[in-house]
N, CA, C and O of each residue as an XYZ file, in Angstrom:
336
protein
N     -45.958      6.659     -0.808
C     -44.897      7.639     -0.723
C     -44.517      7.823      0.744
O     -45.432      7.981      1.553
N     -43.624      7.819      1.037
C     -42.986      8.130      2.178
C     -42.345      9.572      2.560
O     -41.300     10.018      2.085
N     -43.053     10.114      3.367
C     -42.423     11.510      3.945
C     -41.463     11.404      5.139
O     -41.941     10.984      6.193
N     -40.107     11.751      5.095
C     -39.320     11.598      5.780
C     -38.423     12.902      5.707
O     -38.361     13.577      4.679
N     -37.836     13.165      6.692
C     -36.858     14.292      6.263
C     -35.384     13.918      6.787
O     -34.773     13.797      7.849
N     -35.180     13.806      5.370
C     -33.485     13.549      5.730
C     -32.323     14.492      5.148
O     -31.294     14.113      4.590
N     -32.714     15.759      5.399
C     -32.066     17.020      5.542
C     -31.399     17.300      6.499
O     -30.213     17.238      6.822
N     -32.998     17.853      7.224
C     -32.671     18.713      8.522
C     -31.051     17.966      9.341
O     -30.150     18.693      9.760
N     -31.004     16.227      9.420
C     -29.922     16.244     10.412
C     -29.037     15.169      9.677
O     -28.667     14.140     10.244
N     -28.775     15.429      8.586
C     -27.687     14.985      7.543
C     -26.305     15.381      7.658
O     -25.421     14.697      7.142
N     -25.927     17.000      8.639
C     -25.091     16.966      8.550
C     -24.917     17.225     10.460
O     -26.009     17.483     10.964
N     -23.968     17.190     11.280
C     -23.989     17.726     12.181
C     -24.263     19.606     12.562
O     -23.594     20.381     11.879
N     -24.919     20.019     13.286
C     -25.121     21.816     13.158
C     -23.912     22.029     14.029
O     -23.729     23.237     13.881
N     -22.880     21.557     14.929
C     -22.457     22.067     15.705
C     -20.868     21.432     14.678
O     -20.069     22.363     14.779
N     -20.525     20.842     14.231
C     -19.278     20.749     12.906
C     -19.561     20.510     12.094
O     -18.606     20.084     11.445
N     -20.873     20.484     11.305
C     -21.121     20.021     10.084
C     -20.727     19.478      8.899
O     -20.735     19.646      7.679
N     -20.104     18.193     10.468
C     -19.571     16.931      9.535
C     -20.932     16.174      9.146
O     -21.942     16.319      9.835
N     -20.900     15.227      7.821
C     -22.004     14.194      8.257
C     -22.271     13.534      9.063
O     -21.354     13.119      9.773
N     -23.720     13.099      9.356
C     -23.991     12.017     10.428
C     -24.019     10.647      9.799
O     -24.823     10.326      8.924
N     -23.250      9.998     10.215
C     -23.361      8.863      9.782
C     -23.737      7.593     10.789
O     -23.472      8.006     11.918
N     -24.257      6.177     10.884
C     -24.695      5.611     11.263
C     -23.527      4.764     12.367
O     -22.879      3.879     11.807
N     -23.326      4.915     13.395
C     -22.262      4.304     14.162
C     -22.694      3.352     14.960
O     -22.339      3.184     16.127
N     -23.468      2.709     14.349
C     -24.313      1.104     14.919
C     -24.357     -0.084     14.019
O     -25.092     -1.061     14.166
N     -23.459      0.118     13.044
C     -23.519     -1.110     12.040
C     -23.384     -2.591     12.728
O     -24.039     -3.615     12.536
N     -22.610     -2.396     13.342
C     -22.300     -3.850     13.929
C     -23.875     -4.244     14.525
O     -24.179     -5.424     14.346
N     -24.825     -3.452     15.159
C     -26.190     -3.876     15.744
C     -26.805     -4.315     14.566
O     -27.856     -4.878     14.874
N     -26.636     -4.311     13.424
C     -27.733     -4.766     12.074
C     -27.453     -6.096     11.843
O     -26.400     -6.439     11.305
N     -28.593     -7.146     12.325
C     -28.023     -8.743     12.796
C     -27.669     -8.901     11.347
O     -26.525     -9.337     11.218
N     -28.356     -8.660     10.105
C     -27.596     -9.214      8.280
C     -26.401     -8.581      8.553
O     -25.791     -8.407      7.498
N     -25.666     -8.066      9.730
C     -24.402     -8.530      9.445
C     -23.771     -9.747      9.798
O     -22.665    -10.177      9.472
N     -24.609    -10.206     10.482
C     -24.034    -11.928     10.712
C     -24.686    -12.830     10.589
O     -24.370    -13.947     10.996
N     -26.418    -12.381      9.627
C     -26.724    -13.807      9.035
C     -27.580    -12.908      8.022
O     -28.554    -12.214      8.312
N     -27.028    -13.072      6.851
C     -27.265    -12.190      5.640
C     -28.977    -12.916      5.005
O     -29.409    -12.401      3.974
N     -29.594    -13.747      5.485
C     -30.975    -14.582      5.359
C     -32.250    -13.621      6.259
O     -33.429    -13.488      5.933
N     -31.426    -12.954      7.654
C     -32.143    -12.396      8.636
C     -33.073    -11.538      7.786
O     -32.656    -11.379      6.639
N     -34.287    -10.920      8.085
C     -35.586    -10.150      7.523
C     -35.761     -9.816      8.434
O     -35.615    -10.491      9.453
N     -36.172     -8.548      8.386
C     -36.270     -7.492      9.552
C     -37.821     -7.888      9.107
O     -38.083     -8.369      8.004
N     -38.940     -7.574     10.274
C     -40.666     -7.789     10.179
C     -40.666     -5.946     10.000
O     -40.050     -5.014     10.516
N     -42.090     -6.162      8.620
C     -42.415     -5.096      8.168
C     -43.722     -4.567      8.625
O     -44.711     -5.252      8.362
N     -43.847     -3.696      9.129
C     -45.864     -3.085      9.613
C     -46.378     -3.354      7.924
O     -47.587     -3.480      7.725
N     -45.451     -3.428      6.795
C     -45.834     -2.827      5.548
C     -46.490     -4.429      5.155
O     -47.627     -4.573      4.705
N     -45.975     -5.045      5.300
C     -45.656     -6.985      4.654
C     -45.646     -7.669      5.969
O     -44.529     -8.104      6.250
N     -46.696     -7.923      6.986
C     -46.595     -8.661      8.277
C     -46.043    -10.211      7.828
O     -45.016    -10.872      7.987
N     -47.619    -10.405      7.044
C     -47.439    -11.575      6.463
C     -45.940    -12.151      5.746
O     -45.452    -13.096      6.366
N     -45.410    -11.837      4.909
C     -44.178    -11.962      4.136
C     -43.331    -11.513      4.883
O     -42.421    -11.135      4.144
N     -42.969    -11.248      6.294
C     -41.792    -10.948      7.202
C     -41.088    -11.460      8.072
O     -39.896    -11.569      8.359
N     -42.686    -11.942      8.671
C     -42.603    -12.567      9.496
C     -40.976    -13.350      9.988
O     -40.434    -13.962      9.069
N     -40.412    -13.344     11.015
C     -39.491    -14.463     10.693
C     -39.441    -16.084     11.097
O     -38.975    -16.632     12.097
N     -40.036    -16.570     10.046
C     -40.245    -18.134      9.953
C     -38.724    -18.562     10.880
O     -38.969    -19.171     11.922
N     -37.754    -18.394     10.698
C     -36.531    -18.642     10.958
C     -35.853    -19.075     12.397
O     -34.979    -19.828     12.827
N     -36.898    -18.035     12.899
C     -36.503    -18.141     14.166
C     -38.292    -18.856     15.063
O     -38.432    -19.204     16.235
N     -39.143    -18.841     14.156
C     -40.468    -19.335     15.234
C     -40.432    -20.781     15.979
O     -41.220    -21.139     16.855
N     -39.382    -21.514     15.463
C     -39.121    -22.661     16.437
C     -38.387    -22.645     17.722
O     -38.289    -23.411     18.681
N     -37.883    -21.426     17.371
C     -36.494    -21.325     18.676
C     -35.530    -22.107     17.914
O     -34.617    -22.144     18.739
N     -35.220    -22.584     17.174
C     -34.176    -23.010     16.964
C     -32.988    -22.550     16.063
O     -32.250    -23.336     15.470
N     -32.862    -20.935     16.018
C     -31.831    -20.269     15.304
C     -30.956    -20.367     16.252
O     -31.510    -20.465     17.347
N     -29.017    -20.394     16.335
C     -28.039    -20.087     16.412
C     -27.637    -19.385     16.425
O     -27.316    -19.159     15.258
N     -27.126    -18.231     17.367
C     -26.511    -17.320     17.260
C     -24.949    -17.793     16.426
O     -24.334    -18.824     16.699
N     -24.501    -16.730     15.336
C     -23.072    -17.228     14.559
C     -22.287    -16.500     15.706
O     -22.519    -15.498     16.382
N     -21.188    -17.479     15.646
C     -20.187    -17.007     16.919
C     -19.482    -15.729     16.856
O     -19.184    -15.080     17.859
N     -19.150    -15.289     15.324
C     -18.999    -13.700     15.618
C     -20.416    -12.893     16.314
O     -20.321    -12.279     17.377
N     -21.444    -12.979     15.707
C     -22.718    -12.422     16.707
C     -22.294    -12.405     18.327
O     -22.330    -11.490     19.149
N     -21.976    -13.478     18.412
C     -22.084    -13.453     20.041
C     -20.591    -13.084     20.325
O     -20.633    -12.457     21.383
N     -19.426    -13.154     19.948
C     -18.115    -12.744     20.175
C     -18.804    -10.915     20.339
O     -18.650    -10.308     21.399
N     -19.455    -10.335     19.252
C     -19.980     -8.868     19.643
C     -19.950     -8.414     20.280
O     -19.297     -7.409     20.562
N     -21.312     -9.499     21.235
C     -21.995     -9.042     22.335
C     -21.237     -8.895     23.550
O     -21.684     -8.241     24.493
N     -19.993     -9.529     23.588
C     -19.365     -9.641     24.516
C     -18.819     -8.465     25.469
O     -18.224     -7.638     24.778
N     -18.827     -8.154     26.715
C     -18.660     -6.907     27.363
C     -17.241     -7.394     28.036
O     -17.072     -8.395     28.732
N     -16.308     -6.456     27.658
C     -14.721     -6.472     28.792
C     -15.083     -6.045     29.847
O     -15.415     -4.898     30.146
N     -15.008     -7.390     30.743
C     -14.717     -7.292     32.410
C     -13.984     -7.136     32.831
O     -14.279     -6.952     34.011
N     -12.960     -7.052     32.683
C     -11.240     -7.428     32.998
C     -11.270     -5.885     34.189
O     -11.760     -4.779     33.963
N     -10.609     -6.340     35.336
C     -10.766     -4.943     36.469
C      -9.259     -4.688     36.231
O      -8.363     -5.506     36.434
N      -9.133     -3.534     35.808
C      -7.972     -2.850     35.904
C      -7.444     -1.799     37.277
O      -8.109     -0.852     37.697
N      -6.439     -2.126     37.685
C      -5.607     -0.924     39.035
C      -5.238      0.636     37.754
O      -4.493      0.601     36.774
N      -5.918      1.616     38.172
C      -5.062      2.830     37.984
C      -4.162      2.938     38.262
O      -3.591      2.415     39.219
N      -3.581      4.009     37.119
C      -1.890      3.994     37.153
C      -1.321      4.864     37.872
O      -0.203      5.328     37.646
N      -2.111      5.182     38.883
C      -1.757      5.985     39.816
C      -3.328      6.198     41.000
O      -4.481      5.833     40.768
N      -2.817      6.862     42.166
C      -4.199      6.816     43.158
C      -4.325      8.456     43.154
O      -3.436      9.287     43.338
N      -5.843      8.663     42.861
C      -5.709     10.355     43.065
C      -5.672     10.851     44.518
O      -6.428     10.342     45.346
N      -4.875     11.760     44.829
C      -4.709     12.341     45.953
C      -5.877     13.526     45.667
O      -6.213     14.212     44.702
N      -6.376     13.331     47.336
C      -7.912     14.483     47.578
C      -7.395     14.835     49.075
O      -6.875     14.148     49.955
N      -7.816     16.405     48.968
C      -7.523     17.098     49.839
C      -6.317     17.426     49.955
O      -5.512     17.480     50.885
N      -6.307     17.661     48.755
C      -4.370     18.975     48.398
C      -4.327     20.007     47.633
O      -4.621     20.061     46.439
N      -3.983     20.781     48.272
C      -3.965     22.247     47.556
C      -3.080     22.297     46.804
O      -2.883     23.322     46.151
């Protein structure tokens, strides 16, 4: 049995909208639906065989993801300091 509490922060206390999970894209079975997360529960049976050669592939959406915008942008204007 598993004791967990998924009450207390189900909803937000400060708008008590739900909380919902805004990291989907980080859950790699979204881009290789075979992936097995390793269990403390099932070491043995988790393990990931898949990757112990080194020889998994990142799928090119995976890595399109990861990708960070460098691109240096000029402001659309310069702030003026030291004006009343």
């Amino acid at each position: 049995q598993q004791n967990f509490d998924d009450t207390t922060y189900a909803k937000s206390a400060a708008t008590g909208q739900p909380v919902v999970n805004q990291f989907a894209d980080a859950d790699i079975t979204t881009y290789d639906s075979s992936a097995q997360y390793l269990s403390r529960s099932d070491w043995e049976g988790t393990w990931p065989r898949t990757y112990a050669d080194g020889s998994w592939t990142a799928p090119d959406d995976f890595v399109k993801a990861l990708e960070i915008d460098t691109t240096v942008t000029q402001p659309k204007a310069t702030p003026r300091t030291g004006q009343i």
